[in-house]
C-alpha positions, 0 to 999 in steps of 0.5 A: 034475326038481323043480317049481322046475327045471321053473317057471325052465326055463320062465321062460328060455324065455319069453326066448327067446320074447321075443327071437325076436319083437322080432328082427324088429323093429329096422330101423335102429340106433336101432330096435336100441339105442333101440327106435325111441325109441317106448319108451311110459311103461309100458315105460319105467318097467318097464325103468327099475326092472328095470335097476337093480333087480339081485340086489344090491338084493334079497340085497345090501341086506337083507344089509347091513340084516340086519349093520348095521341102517338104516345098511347100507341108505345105498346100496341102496335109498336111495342109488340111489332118490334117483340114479333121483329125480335124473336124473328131475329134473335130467338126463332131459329136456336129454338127451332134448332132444339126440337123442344115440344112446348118453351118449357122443355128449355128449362127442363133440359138446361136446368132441372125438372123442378124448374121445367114446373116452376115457369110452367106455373108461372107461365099458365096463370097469365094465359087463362086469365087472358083467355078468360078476358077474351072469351068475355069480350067475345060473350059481350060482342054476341050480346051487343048484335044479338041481344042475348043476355051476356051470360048466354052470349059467353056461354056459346063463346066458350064453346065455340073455341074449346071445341074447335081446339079441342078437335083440331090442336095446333092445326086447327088453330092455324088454318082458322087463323087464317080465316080469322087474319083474313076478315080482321084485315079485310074489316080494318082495311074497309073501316079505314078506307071508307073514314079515309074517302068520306070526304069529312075534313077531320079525316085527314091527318092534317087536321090532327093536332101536331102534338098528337104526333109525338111518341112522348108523353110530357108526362111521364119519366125516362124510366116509365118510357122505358117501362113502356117499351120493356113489357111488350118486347122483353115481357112477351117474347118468350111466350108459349103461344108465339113459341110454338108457332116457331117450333110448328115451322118446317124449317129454322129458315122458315121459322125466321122469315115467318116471323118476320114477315108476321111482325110486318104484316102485323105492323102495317095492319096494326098502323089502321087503328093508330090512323083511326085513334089519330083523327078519331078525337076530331070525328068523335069528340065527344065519346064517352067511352074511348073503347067504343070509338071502333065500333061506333065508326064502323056504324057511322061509315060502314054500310050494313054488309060491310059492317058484317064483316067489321063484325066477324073482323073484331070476333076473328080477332078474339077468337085467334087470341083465345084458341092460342092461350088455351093450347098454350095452357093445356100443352105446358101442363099435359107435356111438362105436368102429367105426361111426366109422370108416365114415361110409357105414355102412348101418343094417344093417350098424350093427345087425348091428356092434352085435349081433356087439358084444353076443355078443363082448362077452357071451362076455368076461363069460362068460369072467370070470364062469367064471373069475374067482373074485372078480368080485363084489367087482371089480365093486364096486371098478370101479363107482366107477372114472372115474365121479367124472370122467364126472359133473363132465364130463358136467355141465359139457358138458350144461349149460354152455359153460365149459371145452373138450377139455384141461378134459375130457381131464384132468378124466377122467384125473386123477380116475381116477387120483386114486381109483386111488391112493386106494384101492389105493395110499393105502387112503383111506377116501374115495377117490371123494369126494376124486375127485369133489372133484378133477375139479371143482377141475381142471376149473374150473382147466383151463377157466379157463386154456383161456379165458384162453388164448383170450382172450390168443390173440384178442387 
């Protein structure tokens, strides 16, 4: 067994360390999926980086940067910066305010139950199959140092994370996201700075082609520029997994400036790899896999122990990503679903639903990630599914009286399937735009019919 094996085996049982002791720690099923809402703002904001910080951040970014220069970095780390950046601003303190338990409960109590179920299952689909292609990228990361067969490799991955969310719920998440924060900066900082004092020329950012530098790609229009910067703000700030870090906080205050500093933190780490995809194209030309530019710097300028911690940085980064989506799944699906259906339900019992939910839940994405060939790009495509709906919904619901359940209901279907057909049927090169432009064209139409009804009907 080589010291990289030896140093992320390890890793993986400091996790399982966590998780046995924040087991013994949820009472109730708010301690379970919002650790008690005593998440301190140093928790908050690890966890909050980590969550959204995931693997794509790190090899999916510079990659992007590295084949199409500033511009293939509009998404990531900009976009999500800015969507980290909006919540703190806008949405963290009125939700904190509303004591909800998961996001859904918005729905529930501004609308109707049977709208609480409708974004439950649009909301869940996205998640379980970004933990599914998580959960493999971690399995391939175990086969690369281990030489284990993959199948093996996300057989102990899958493990190791429903475990430990199992045991700990939102707790144990967070307290492992800071482990998990601190060796992803701690192995980006290192990659960055040993490229950076290597004394190679091409490491300079002078030596990077000035076109490189533009957010702009010449190829695409003003609507997919538009599009680009849409789906990572408007199409992932309202999600189950940053929400509940905001509802964990003690205070509304603290939930804000948590947010905030998440979204800055995320940020300046973030801009390591847009450095790395910058001068990587002259380091590097000749690659034929864009995505292996992280890791094949690593090995090129890290020393072995170094690399170790490189090697527990991009797992850390899967893991923090994987344990968020599969809590998120099974809290909207035991609180909103099942727990329903027994309104003399004992704190116990919901703990023990949500954690039957987790490993239920956790072997679906097993089940995906070992047999599903395609997950990644899956998870790309259903990362924009619903999302335009959920967000012209929840804000209406959040901040205003105006329009009801019909509104609501229609509102989620339709955009949905106005992005289904645009990007399967159709191929438009803007389907979420377009569906984000339809949820809030039906929405104002529905909620101005449904009050014109009612006041026809009070009449």
């Amino acid at each position: 067994m080589n010291g990289v094996v030896i140093g992320v085996t390890l890793f993986v049982i400091a996790q399982f360390a966590v998780g046995l002791w924040a087991s013994r720690k949820p009472k109730s099923e708010t301690d379970f999926l919002l650790a008690g809402r005593k998440l301190s703002p140093r928790l908050a904001v690890f966890t909050i980086f980590a969550t959204w910080f995931g693997a794509e951040t790190c090899i999916g970014s510079a990659s992007s940067i590295y084949e199409n220069g500033l511009s293939g970095g509009t998404a990531d780390p900009f976009g999500f910066s800015l969507c980290l950046f909006f919540m703190g601003f806008v949405f963290a303190m009125p939700l904190w305010k509303r004591k909800f338990v998961t996001f859904a409960d918005l729905f529930r109590q501004r609308f109707s139950p049977s709208i609480e179920k409708l974004v439950v299952f649009i909301l869940v689909p996205a998640s379980m199959l970004w933990a599914a292609a998580q959960i493999r990228a971690f399995g391939q990361v175990l086969s690369s140092l281990s030489g284990l067969q993959v199948e093996y490799a996300i057989t102990i991955a899958a493990s190791v994370v429903i475990i430990y969310t199992m045991l700990g719920g939102l707790l144990a998440v967070a307290v492992t996201d800071v482990i998990q924060a601190s060796f992803l900066i701690l192995g980006l900082v290192l990659l960055g700075v040993f490229v950076f004092t290597s004394g190679d020329p091409n490491a300079s950012l002078a030596s990077v082609d000035a076109a490189r530098f533009s957010f702009v790609s010449e190829d695409s229009t003003l609507l997919q520029k538009i599009e680009a910067w849409a789906i990572p703000i408007f199409g992932s700030v309202l999600t189950q997994e940053l929400i509940t870090r905001v509802l964990a906080c003690r205070s509304a205050e603290e939930a804000r400036r948590s947010t905030l500093t998440g979204a800055s933190l995320y940020l300046v780490v973030g801009l390591i790899p847009v450095y790395l995809g910058l001068v990587g194209l002259n380091l590097m030309p000749d690659l034929a896999d864009s995505e292996q530019l992280l890791p094949q710097l690593a090995k090129t300028y890290l020393p072995t122990f170094l690399y170790i911690i490189f090697a527990g940085a991009l797992i850390s980064a899967i893991l923090s990503t994987v344990d968020s989506a599969l809590l998120a799944s099974s809290s909207l699906i035991s609180h909103n679903i099942l727990v329903p259906f027994d309104k003399d339900m004992s704190e116990r019992k919901k703990v023990l639903l949500a954690r039957v939910g987790i490993v239920v839940l956790g072997s679906i994405a097993y089940y995906l990630a070992l047999h599903a060939e395609g997950v990644y790009d899956l998870v790309v495509t259903a990362s924009a599914f619903g999302s335009a709906g959920v967000f012209v919904v929840g804000v209406f619901g959040l901040f205003t009286r105006f329009g009801g359940q019909l509104a609501a209901g229609l509102t989620l279907i339709i955009a949905a399937t106005v992005w289904i057909l645009g990007e399967f049927v159709f191929a438009w090169s803007t389907p979420f735009f377009i569906s984000l432009l339809t949820a809030f064209a039906t929405y104002i139409l529905i909620g101005l019919i449904e009050t014109r009804w009612l006041r026809t009907s009070t009449a």
